[in-house]
C-alpha positions in Angstrom: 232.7 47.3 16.2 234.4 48.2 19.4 231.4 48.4 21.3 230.3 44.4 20.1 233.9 43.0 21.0 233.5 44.6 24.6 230.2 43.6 25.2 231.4 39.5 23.6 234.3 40.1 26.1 232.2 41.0 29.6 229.6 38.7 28.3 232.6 35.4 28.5 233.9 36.5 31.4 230.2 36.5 32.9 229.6 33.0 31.6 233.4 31.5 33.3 232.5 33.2 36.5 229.0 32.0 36.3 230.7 27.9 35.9 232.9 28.5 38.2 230.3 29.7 41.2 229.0 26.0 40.9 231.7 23.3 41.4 230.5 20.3 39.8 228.9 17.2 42.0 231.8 15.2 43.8 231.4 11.2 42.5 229.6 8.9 44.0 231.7 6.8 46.4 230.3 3.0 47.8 230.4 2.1 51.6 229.4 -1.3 52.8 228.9 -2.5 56.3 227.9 -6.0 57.1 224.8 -6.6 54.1 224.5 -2.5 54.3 225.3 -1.1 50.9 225.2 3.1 50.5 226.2 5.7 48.3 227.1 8.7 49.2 229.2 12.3 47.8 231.7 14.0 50.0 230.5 17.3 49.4 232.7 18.7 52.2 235.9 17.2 50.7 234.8 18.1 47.3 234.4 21.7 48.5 231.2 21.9 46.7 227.3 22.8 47.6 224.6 20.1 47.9 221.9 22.9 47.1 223.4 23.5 43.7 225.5 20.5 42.5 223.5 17.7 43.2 219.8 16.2 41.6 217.5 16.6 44.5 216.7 13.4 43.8 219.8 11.6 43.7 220.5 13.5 47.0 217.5 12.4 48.4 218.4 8.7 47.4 221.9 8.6 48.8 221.4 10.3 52.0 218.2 7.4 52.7 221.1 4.9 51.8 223.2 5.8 54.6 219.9 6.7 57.0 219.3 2.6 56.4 222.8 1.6 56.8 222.9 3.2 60.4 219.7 1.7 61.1 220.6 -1.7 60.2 223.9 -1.6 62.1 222.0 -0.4 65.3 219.2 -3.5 65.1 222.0 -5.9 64.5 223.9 -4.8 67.3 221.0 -4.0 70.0 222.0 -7.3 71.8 225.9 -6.5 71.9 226.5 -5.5 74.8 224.4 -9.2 76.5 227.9 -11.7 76.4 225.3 -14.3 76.5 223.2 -14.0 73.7 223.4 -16.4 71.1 224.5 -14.5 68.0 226.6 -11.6 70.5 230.0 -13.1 68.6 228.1 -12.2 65.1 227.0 -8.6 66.7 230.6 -7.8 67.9 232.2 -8.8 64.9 229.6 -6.4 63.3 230.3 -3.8 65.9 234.6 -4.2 65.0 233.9 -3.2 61.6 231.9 -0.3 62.1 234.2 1.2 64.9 237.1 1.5 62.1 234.7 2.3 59.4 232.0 4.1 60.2 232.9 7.1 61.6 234.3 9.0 58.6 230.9 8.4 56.7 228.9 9.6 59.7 230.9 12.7 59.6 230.5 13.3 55.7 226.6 12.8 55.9 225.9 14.8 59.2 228.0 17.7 56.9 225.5 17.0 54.2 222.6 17.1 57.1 223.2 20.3 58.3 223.9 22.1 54.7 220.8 21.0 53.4 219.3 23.8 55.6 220.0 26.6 53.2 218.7 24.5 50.2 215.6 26.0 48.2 214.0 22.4 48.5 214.9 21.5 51.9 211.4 21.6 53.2 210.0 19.8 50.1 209.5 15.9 49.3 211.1 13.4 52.0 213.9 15.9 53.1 212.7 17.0 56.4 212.0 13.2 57.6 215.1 12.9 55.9 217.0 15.2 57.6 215.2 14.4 61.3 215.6 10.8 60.6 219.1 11.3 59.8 220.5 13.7 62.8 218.4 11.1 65.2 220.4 7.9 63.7 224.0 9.9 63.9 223.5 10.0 67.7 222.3 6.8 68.3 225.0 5.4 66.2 227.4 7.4 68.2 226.3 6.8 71.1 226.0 2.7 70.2 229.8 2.7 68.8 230.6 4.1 72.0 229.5 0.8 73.9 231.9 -1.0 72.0 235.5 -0.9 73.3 233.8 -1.5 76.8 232.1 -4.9 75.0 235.1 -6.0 73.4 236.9 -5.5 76.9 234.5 -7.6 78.6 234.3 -9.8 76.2 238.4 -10.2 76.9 238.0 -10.6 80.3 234.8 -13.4 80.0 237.5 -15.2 77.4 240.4 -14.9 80.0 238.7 -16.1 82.8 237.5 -19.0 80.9 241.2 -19.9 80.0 242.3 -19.6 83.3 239.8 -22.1 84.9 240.5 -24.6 82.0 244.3 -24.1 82.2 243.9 -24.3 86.4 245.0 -27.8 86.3 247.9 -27.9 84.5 249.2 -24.9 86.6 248.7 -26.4 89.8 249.9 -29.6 88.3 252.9 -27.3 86.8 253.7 -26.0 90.2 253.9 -29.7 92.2 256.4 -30.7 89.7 258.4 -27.7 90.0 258.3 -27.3 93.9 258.2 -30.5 95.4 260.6 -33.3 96.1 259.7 -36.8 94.2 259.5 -38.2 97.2 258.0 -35.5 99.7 257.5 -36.4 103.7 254.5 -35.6 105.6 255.3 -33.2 108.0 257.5 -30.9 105.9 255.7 -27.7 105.0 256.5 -27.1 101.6 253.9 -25.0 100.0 253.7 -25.7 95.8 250.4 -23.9 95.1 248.1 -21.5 96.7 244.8 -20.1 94.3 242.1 -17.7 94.9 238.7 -19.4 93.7 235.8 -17.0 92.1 233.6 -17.7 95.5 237.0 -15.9 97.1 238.4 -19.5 99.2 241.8 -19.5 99.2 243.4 -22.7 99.0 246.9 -23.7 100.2 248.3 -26.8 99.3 251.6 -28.3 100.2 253.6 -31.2 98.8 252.8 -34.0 101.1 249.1 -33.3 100.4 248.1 -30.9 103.3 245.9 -28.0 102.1 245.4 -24.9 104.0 241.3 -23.6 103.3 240.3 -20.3 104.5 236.6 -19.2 103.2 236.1 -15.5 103.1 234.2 -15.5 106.6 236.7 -18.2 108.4 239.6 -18.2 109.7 242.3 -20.5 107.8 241.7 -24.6 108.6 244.4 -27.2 107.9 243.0 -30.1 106.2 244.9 -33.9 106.3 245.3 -36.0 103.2 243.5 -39.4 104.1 246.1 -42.4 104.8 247.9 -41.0 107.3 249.4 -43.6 110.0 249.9 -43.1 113.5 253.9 -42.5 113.3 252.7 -39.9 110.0 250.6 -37.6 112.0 253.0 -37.4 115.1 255.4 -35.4 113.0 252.9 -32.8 111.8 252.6 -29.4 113.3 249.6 -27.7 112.6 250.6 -24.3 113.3 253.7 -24.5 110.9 251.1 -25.2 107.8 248.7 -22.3 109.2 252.2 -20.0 109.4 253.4 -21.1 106.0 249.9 -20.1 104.2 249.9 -16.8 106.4 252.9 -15.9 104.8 252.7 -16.6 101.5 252.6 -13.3 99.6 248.9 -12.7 98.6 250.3 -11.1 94.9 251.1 -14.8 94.1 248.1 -16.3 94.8 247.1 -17.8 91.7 243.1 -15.9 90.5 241.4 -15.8 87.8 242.3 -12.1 86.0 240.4 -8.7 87.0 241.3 -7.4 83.5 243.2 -7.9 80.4 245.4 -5.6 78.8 244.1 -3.0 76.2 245.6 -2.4 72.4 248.4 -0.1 72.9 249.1 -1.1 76.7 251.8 -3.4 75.7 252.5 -6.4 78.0 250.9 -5.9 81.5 252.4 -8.0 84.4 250.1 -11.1 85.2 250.1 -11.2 89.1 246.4 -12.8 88.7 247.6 -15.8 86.8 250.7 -17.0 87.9 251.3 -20.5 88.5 251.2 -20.3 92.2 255.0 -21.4 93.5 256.8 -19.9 96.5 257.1 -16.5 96.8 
């Protein structure tokens, strides 16, 4: 009788040790990017084994789900980086999401990728394509989700520049109002506005409507507003307008921007955009 309860005894604990070498399947979580649906089980999280707590089929289905959704993401955003394709805005928006997203799942199925090596059935069925595919797409994906902060950056900086040439006018128009008399005299070099074009002129421009030009291979060149009268152009010294625009402070030249300020950089200061008045 003792015999039997000893042997019931070693053959429970067998059976609990037995459970507990196999930690049951994690659940199936959803991820969704863009159209891209896929299910997936942290296994890593979960502490468990893929080999022996998973369907081979299930496990072959879920990790084909996230195969496609990496594919999918890299098709629609094979044009990112061109700021002048058509649907770029729909391909950065795209790229957004996945750079908050995506990274966590990569990093639960390359896990799964790399334990599926020790699995009896890893080199049956679709698993090796499945695997190969799989460790292929993980470093494309990483290496397309690096691209994007340098987009979106550019795409700041194509954005800022077109604000500044749209807003040009009111600046200048900004600074004449602030700087100059109402009624200014020809032959008084006050300087309202000076700007930097893209082709890299500089421009000059005073309140009684002279303007300083200097192209990037010239020398600076004073240029008279039209209407001037005989008694008008006897007070005006050339050389004071070419000294005033020499010593503007090139900092305050107003330019379209060089770069824009990153998340996290706070409030940079604007030299490239300011409105242009006396230093």
């Amino acid at each position: 009788m003792t015999a039997n309860i000893r042997r019931l005894v070693l053959a429970g604990v067998g059976t609990a040790l037995s459970a507990c070498a196999t930690t049951p399947a994690p659940p199936v979580e959803q991820y969704s990017l863009g159209m891209s649906r896929a299910e997936y089980r942290d296994y890593k999280k979960a502490k468990a084994d893929p080999c022996a707590s998973s369907e081979p089929r299930w496990l072959a289905d879920e990790l084909t789900t996230v195969n496609g959704t990496m594919a999918r993401f890299l098709r629609e955003t094979e044009n990112v980086s061109k700021l002048d394709a058509p649907d770029q805005p729909r391909q950065l928006a795209m790229m957004r999401e996945a750079i908050g997203s995506l990274p966590p799942i990569m990093d639960v199925h390359r896990y799964t990728l790399n334990r599926l090596k020790d699995c009896s059935f890893s080199n049956t069925g679709a698993f090796p394509e499945i695997v190969r595919r799989g460790h292929e797409l993980l470093r494309e994906t990483e290496a397309r989700l690096e691209e994007g902060p340098k987009v979106m950056a550019a795409v700041a900086l194509k954005e800022a520049r077109k604000q500044w040439r749209e807003e040009m006018p009111e600046r200048e128009e900004s600074a004449r109002r602030t700087w100059c008399p109402p009624k200014p005299e020809v032959g008084q070099t006050d300087l309202y506005y000076a700007r930097q074009e893209v082709d890299g002129r500089k421009l000059w421009r005073f309140c009684d409507g002279h303007l300083v030009e200097q192209r990037p291979d010239g020398e600076p060149v004073l240029i008279q507003p039209d209407g001037l009268t005989w008694r008008m152009r006897r007070r005006i010294k050339p050389q004071a307008y070419l000294d005033a625009a020499r010593d503007y402070p090139p900092a305050e030249m107003d330019r379209q921007p060089d770069s824009v300020p990153t998340p996290g950089q706070g409030a940079a200061k604007k030299t490239s955009t300011n409105s242009g008045g006396p230093g």
